[in-house]
TIGU-895054 format. One record per residue (C-alpha): residue in three letters; x, y, z negated. Coordinates in Angstrom, 1 decimal. Layout:
+-----+--------+--------+--------+
!   r !      X !      Y !      Z !
+-----+--------+--------+--------+
! ALA !      X !      Y !      Z !
...
+-----+--------+--------+--------+
This chain:
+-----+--------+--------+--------+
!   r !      X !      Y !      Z !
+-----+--------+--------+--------+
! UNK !   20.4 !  -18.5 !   19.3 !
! UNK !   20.0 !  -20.0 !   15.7 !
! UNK !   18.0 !  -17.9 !   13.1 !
! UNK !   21.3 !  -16.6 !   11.3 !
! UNK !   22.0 !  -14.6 !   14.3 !
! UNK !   19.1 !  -13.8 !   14.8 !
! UNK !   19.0 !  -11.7 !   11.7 !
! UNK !   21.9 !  -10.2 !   12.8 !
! UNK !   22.8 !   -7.7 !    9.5 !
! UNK !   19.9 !   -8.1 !    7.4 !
! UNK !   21.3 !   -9.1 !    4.1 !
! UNK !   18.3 !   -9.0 !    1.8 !
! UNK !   15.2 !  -11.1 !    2.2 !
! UNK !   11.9 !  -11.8 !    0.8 !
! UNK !    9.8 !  -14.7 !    2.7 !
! UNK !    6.4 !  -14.9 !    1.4 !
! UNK !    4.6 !  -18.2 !    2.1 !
! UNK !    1.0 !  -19.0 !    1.8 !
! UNK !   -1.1 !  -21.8 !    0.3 !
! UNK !   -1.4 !  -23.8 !    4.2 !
! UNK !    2.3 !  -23.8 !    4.5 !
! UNK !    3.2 !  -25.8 !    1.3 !
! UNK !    0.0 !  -27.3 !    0.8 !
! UNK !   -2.1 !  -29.8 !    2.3 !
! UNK !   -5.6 !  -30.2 !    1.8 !
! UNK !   -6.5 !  -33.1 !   -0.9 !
! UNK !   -2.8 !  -34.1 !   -1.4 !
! UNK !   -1.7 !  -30.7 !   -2.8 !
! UNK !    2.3 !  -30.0 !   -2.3 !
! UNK !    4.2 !  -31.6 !    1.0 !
! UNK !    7.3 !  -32.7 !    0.2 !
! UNK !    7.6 !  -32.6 !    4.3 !
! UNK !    7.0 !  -29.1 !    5.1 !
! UNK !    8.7 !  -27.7 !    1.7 !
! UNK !   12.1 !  -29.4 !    3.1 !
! UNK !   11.8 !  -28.0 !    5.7 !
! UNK !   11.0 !  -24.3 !    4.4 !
! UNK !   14.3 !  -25.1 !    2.2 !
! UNK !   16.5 !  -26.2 !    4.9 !
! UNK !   15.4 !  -23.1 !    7.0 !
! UNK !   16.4 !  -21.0 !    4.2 !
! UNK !   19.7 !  -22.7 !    3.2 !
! UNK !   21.1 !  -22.3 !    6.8 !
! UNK !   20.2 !  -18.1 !    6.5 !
! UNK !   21.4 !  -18.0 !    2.9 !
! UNK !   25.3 !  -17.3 !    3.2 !
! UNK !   26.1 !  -13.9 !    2.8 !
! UNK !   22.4 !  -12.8 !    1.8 !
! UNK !   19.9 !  -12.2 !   -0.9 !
! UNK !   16.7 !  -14.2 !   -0.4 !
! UNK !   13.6 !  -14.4 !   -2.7 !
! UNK !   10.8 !  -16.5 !   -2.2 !
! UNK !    7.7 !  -16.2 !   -3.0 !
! UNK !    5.1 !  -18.9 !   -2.6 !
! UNK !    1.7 !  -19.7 !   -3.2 !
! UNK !    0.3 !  -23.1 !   -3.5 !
! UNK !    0.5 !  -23.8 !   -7.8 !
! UNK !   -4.2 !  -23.9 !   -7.3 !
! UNK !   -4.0 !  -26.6 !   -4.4 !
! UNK !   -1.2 !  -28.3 !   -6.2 !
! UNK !   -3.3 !  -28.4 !   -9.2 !
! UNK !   -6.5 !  -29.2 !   -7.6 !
! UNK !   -5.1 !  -32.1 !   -6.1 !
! UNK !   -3.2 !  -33.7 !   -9.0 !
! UNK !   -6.4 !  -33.0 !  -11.0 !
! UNK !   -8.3 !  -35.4 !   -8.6 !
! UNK !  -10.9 !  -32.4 !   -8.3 !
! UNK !  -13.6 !  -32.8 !   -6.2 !
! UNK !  -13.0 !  -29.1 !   -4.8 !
! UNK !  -11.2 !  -25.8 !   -5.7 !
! UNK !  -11.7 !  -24.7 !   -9.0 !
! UNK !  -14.0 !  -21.5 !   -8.9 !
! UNK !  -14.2 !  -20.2 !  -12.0 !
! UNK !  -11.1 !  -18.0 !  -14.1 !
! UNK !  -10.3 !  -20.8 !  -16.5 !
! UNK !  -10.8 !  -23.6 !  -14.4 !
! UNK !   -8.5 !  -21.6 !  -11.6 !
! UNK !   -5.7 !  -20.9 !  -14.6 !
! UNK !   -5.5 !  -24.6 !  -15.5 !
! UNK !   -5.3 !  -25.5 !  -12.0 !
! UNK !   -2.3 !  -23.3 !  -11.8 !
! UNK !   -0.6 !  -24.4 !  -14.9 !
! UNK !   -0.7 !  -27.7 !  -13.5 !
! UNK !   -0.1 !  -27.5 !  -10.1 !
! UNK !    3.0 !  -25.0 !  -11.1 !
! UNK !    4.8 !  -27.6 !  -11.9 !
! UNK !    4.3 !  -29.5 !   -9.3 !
! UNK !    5.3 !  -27.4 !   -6.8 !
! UNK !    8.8 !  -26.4 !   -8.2 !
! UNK !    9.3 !  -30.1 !   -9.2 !
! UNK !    9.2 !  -30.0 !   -4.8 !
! UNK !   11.1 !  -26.6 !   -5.0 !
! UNK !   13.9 !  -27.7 !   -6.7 !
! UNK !   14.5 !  -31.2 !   -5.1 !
! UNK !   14.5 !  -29.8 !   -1.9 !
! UNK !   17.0 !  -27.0 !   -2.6 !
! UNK !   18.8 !  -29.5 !   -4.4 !
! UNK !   19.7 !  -31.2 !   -1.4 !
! UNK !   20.9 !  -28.1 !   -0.1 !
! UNK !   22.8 !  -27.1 !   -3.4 !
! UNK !   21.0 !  -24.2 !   -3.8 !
! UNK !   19.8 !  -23.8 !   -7.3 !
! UNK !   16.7 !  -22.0 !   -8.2 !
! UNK !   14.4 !  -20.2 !  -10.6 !
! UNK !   10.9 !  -19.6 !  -11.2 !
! UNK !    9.7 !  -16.2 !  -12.0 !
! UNK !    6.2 !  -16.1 !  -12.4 !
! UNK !    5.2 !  -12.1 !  -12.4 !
! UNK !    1.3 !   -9.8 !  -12.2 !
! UNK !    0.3 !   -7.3 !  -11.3 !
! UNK !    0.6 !   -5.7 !  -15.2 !
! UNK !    4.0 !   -6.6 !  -14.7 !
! UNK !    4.8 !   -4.6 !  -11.9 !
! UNK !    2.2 !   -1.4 !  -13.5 !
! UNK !    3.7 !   -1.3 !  -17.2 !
! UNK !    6.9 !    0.3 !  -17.0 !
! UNK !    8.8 !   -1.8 !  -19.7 !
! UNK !    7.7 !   -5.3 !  -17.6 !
! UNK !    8.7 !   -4.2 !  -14.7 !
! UNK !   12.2 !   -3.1 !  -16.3 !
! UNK !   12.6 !   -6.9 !  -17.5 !
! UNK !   11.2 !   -8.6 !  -14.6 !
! UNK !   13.5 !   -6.4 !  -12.4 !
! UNK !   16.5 !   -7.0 !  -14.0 !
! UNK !   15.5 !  -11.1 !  -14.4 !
! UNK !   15.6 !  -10.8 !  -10.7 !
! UNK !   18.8 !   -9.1 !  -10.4 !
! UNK !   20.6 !  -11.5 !  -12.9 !
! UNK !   19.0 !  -14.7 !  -10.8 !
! UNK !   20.7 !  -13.3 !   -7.4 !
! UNK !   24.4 !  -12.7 !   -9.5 !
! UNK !   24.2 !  -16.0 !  -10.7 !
! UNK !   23.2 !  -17.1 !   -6.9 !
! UNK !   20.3 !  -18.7 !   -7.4 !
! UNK !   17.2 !  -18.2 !   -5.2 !
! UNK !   14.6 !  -16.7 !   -7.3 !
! UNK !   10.9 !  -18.7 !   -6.2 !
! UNK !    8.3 !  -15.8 !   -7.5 !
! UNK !    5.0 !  -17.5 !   -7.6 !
! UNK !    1.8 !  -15.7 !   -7.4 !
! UNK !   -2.0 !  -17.7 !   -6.8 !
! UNK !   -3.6 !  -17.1 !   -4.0 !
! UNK !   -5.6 !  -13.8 !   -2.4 !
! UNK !   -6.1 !  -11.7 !    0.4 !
! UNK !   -3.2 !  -11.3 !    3.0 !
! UNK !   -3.2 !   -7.8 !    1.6 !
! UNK !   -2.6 !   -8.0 !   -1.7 !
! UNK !    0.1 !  -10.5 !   -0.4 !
! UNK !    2.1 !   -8.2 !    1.7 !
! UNK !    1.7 !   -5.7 !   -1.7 !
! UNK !    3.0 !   -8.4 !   -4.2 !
! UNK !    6.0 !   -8.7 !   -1.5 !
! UNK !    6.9 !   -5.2 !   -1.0 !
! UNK !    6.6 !   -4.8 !   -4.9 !
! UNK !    9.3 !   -7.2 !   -5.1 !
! UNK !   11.7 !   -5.7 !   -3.2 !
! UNK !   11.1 !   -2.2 !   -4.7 !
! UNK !   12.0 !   -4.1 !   -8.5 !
! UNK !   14.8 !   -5.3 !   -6.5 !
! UNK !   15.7 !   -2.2 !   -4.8 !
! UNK !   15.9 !   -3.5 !   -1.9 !
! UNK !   13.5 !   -1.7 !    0.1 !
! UNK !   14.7 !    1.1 !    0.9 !
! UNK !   12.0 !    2.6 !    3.7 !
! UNK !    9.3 !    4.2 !    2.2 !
! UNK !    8.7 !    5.8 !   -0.7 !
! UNK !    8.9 !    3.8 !   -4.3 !
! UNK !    6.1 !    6.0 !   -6.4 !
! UNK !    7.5 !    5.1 !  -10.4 !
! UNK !    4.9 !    6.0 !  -13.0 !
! UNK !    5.3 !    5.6 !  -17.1 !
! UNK !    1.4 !    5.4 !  -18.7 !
! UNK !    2.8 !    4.1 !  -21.8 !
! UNK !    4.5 !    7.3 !  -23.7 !
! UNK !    2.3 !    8.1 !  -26.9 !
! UNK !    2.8 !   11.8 !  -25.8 !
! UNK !    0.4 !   11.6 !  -22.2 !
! UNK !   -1.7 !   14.6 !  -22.6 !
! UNK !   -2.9 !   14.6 !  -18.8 !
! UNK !   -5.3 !   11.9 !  -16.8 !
! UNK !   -1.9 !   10.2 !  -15.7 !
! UNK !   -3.2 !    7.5 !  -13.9 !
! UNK !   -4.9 !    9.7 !  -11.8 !
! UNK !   -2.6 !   11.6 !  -11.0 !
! UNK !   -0.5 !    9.2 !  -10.2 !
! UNK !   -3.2 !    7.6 !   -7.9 !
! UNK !   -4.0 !   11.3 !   -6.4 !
! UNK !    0.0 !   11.5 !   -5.5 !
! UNK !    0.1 !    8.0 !   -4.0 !
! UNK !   -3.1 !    8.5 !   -1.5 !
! UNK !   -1.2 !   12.0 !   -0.5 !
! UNK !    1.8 !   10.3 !   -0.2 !
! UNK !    0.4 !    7.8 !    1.9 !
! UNK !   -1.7 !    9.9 !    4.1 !
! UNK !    2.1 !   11.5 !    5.0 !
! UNK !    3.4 !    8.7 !    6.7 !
! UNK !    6.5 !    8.9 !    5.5 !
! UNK !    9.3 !    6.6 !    5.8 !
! UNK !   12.3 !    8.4 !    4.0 !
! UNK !   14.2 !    6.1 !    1.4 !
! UNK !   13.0 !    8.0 !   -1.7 !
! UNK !   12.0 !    7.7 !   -5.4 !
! UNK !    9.5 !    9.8 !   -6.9 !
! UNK !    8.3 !   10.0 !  -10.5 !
! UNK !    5.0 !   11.0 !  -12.0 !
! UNK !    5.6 !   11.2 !  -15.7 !
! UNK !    3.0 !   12.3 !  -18.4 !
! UNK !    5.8 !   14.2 !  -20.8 !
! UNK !    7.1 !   17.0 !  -20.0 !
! UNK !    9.3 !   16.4 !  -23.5 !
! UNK !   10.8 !   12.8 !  -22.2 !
! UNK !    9.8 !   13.5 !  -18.3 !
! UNK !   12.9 !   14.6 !  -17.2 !
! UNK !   15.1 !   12.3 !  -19.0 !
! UNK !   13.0 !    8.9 !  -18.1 !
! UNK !   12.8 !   10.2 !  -14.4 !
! UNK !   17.0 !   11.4 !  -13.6 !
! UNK !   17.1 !    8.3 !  -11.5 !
! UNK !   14.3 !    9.7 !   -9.4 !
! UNK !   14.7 !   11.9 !   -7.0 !
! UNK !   11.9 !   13.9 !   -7.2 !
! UNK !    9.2 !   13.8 !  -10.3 !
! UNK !    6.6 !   15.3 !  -11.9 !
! UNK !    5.7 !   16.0 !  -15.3 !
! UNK !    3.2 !   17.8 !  -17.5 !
! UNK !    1.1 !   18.4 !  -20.5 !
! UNK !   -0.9 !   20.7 !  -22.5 !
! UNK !   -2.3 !   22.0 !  -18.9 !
! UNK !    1.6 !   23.0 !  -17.5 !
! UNK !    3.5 !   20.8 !  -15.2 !
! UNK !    7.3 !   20.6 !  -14.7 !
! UNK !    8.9 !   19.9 !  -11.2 !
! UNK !   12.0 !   17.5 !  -11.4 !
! UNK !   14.6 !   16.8 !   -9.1 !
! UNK !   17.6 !   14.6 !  -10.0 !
! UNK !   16.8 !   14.8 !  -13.4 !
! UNK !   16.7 !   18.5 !  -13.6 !
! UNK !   13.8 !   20.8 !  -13.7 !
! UNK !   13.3 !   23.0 !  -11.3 !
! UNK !   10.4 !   25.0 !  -11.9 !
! UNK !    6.8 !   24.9 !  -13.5 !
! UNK !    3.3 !   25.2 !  -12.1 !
! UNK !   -0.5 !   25.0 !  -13.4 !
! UNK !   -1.2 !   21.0 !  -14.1 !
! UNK !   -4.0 !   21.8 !  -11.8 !
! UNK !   -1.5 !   22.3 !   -8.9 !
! UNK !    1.0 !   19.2 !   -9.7 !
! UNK !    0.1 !   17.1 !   -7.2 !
! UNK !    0.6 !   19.8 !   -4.3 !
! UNK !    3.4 !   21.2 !   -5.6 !
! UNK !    5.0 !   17.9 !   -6.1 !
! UNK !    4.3 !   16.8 !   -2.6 !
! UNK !    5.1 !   20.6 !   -1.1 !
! UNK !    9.0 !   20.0 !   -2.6 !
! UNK !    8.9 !   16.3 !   -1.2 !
! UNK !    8.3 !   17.7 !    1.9 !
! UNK !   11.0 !   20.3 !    2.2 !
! UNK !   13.3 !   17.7 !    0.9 !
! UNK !   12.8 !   16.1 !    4.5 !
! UNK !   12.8 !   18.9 !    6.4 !
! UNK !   16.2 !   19.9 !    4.5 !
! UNK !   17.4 !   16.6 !    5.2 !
! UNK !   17.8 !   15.6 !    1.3 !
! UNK !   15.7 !   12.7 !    1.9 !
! UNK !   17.2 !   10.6 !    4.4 !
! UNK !   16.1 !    7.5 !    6.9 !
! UNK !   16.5 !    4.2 !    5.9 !
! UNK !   19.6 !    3.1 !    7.7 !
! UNK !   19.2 !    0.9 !   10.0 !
! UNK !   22.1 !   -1.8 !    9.1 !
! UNK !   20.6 !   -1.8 !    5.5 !
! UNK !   18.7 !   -4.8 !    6.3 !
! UNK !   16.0 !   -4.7 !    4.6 !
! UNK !   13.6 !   -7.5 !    6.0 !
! UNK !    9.9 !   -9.1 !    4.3 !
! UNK !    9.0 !  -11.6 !    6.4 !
! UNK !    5.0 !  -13.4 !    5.7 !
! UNK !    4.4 !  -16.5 !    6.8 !
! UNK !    0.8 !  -16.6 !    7.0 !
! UNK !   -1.6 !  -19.3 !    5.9 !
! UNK !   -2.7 !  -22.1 !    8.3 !
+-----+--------+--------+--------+
C-alpha cells in the first residue's frame, strides 16, 4: 500500500523534520535525503494541504562557515542561521522544482504566534501560500523535541487546521488591560489542560470588557474583565458577569457544560487533521 492510501482522508498536513534528517554532520544540507523528503511529499500532495517545517538553517550555516563546531553563543547561532537559511531553501526549492511544486519560506517565533496582530499576518501569509498552491517550508532553529511538537501544533491552529483540542486565543496588547492578563491566561490554559479535553473549540481570554466581546465573536467561549468584574462570552455575546476573582472557574465551569450539552463537539474523524514528526537521527 503506497503512502497516499495510507492517509486514507487526511487532507491537511504538517511534517516537521529535524536537524539529522536534512543535515549531515560537517557538510551541512543533503541534497540526497532533501530529494527524497520532496519526492515523498510530492506523491501525497494531490488533493491536500501540506506545510513543512524543517530545521537545519544552524548546521547549514555551520558548515558553509567552515566552523570548527556549532556555534554556541546567540549571535554566533543567528549568523549561522542567516547563512545556512539560505542554503537550505536553495536545496528546498530545487528539489520541489523537480517535482513542480513551488514553495515559500515563512520564517515565524514564538512572539509571532503570542502577539495577536503577528499571528493575524502570519496566519493569513499561510493561508494565501496554500490558495496560491505552494507548499509553505516554515523554518524554525533547532530545540527540544517539545517545543518542536508545540511550534507544529501552533501551526496548524494559525492554519485552523487542527481541529482536536482546544485553541486558547489571548489579546495582551489592548491599551485598556486592567487585569494580570497573562496570568490569567496562563491560569486558564494549566485548567484547561489538566481537563483533558479534546473537543474542537476556541476559547478567548480577553483583558477588555469594552472591546472583549467584539475581538472574541469568533470564539466560542471567552472571558473578559476589568476594574475587578469579569464578563462571560459565548459566540460573541455576553452571558453573564462574575467577581474577576472567579474568571477562571467560571470560564472553565461554562466550558464544561458546553460538553456535557453537547455544544462543543468531537473532532470528526474524516477531518484529517494529521502532524506527523520526523525525529532527529
Amino acid at each position: 500500500m503506497n503512502a497516499a492510501r495510507r492517509l486514507g482522508r487526511v487532507r491537511r498536513l504538517v511534517v516537521k523534520v529535524g536537524s539529522g534528517l536534512v543535515t549531515t554532520p560537517g557538510a551541512g544540507a543533503a541534497p540526497e535525503r532533501i530529494e527524497t523528503l520532496a519526492a515523498d511529499i510530492a506523491s501525497i500532495r494531490e488533493g491536500r494541504r501540506i506545510v513543512l517545517v524543517t530545521s537545519g538553517a544552524i548546521a547549514s550555516g555551520t558548515a558553509r562557515l567552515k566552523l570548527p563546531e556549532r556555534p554556541r553563543s546567540i549571535p554566533e547561532k543567528q549568523a549561522a542561521a542567516a547563512v545556512g537559511q539560505s542554503v537550505l531553501m536553495w536545496q528546498y526549492e530545487a528539489a520541489f522544482g523537480r517535482h513542480q511544486v513551488q514553495v515559500g519560506q515563512v520564517l515565524l517565533t514564538a512572539q509571532d504566534i503570542s502577539d495577536r496582530a503577528r499571528y493575524l499576518n502570519a496566519k493569513n501569509t499561510l493561508l494565501a501560500l496554500l490558495k496560491f498552491d505552494v507548499l509553505p517550508i516554515v523554518n524554525e532553529n533547532d530545540t527540544v523535541a517539545v517545543e518542536e511538537i508545540k511550534v507544529g501544533f501552533e501551526i496548524l491552529k494559525a492554519l485552523e487546521l487542527r481541529e482536536r483540542g482546544l485553541n486558547i486565543i489571548a489579546c495582551p496588547s489592548c491599551g485598556r488591560v486592567e487585569i494580570d492578563l497573562m496570568g490569567l491566561t496562563k491560569e486558564v490554559e494549566r485548567r484547561l489542560a489538566a481537563l483533558g479535553l479534546k473537543k474542537a473549540m476556541n476559547v478567548a481570554v480577553m483583558g477588555c470588557a469594552v472591546n472583549g466581546p467584539g475581538e472574541a465573536r469568533g470564539a466560542d467561549i471567552g472571558i473578559a474583565g476589568g476594574n475587578g468584574v469579569g464578563i462571560l462570552i459565548k459566540k460573541g455575546q455576553i452571558i453573564r458577569k462574575v467577581k474577576e476573582a472567579e474568571m477562571a472557574d467560571a470560564l472553565v465551569e461554562e466550558l464544561l457544560k458546553m460538553v456535557e450539552s453537547g455544544e462543543a463537539e468531537d473532532a470528526s474523524p474524516g477531518a484529517g487533521n494529521l502532524l506527523t514528526i520526523l525525529p532527529k537521527e
